[in-house]
Structure formats: structure tokens, C-alpha cells
PASEBA-1860 file (N, C-alpha, C; in nm, 3 decimals):
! residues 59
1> XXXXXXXX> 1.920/0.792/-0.127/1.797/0.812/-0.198/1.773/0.963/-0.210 ~ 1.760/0.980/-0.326/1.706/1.141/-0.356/1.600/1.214/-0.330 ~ 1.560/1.255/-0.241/1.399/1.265/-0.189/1.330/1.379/-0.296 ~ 1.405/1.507/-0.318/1.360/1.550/-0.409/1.348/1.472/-0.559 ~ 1.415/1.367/-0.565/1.425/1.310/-0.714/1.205/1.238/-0.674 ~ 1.219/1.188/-0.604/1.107/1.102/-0.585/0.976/1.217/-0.535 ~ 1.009/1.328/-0.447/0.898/1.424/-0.470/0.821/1.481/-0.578 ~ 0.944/1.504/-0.693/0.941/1.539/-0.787/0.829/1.471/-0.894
9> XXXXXXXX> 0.858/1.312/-0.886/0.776/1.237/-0.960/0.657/1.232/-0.918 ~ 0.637/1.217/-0.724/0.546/1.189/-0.681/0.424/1.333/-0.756 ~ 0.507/1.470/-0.796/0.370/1.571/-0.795/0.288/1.546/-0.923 ~ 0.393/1.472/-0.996/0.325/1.434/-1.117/0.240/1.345/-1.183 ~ 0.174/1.273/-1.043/0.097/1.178/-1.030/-0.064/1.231/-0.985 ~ -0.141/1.139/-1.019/-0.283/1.242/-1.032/-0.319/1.185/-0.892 ~ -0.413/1.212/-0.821/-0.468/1.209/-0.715/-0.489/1.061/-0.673 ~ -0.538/0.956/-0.810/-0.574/0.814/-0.803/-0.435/0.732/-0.838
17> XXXXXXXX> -0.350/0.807/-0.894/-0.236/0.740/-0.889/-0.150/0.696/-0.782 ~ -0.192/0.843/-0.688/-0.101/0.808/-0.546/-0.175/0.764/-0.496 ~ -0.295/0.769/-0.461/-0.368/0.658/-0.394/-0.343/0.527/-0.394 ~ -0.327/0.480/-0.535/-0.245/0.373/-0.626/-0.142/0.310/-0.522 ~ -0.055/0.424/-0.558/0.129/0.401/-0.507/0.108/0.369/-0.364 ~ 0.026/0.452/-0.298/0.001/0.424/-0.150/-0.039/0.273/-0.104 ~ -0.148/0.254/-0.185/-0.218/0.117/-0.189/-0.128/0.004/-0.161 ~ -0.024/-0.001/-0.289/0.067/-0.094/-0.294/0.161/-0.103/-0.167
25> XXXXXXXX> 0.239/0.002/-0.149/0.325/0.003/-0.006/0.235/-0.064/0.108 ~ 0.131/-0.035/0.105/0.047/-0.087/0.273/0.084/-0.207/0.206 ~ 0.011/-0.260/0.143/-0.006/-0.411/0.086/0.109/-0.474/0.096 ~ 0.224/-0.440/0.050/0.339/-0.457/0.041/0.404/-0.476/0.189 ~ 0.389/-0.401/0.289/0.387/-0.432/0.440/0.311/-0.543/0.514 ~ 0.205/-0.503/0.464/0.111/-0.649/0.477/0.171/-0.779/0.472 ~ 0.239/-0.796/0.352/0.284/-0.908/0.280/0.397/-0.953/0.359 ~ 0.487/-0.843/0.342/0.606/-0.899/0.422/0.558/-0.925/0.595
33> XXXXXXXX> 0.472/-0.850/0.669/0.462/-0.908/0.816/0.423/-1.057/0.809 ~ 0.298/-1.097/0.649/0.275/-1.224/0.690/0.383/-1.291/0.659 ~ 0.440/-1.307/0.574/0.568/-1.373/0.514/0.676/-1.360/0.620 ~ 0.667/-1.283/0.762/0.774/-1.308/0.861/0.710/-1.342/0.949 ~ 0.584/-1.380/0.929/0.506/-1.489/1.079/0.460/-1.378/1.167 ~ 0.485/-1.264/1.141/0.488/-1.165/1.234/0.295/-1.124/1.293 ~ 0.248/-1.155/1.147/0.080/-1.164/1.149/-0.002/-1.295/1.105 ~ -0.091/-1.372/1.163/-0.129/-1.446/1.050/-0.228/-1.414/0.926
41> XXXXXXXX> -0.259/-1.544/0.882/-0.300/-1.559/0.749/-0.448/-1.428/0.753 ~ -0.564/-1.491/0.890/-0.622/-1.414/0.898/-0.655/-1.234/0.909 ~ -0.537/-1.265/1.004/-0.514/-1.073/0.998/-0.456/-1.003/0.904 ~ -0.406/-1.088/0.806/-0.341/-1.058/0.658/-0.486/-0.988/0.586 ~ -0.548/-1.092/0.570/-0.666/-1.120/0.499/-0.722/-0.993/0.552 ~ -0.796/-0.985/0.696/-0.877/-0.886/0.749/-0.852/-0.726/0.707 ~ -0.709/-0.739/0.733/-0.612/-0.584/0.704/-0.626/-0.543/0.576 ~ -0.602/-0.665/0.458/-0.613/-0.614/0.323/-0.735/-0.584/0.252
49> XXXXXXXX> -0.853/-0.661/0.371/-0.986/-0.634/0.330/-1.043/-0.450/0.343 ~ -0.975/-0.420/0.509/-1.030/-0.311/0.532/-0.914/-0.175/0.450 ~ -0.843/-0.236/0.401/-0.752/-0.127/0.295/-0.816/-0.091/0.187 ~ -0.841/-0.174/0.133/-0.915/-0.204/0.008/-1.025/-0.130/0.004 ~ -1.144/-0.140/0.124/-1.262/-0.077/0.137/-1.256/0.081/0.196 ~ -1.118/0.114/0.268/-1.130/0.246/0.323/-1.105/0.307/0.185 ~ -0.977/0.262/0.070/-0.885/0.296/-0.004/-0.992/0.345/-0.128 ~ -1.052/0.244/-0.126/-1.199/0.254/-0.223/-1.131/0.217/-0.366
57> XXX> -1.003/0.105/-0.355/-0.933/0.033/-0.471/-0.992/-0.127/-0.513 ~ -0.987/-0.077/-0.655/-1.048/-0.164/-0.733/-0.970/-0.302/-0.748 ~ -0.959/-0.425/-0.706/-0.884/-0.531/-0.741/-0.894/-0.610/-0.824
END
């Protein structure tokens, strides 16, 4: 993986975009711990609630 290839893009993203990009990766972790049993349904739920509200993202 090219880190400068992906820095590169990342500067060209506005402030709410990476917030954006960020958003998704948590979520995206989220997803897969519940999807490996690793968390349940609830702490799925709880985690994506308080992302959402720190993140201040619109769903």
C-alpha cells in the first residue's frame, strides 16, 4: 500500500469529508466485531449510537 498515494488524496478532502471517511472505518469495525460475535447486538447498537453523536454525523 502506498501511504503517500493515500496521504495524498487524504489532503484533498475537506474537513467533513474526513470526518466522513473516519466515520465509516469506526462503523466498519463495529460491524465486523459484531459479525464475529466478538460484541453483541447491543454494544453494536450503543457504540454506533455514541459515534454518531460525538462525530456529529448525519444518518
Amino acid at each position: 500500500m502506498d501511504v503517500n498515494l493515500e496521504n495524498s488524496a487524504w489532503d484533498h478532502l475537506t474537513y467533513a469529508e474526513k470526518n466522513k471517511q473516519l466515520f465509516l472505518k469506526q462503523k466498519q469495525t463495529l460491524d465486523m466485531f459484531l459479525e464475529r460475535g466478538a460484541i453483541s447486538k447491543a454494544q453494536h447498537d450503543k457504540s454506533l449510537h455514541d459515534l454518531i453523536e460525538k462525530m456529529g454525523i448525519e444518518v
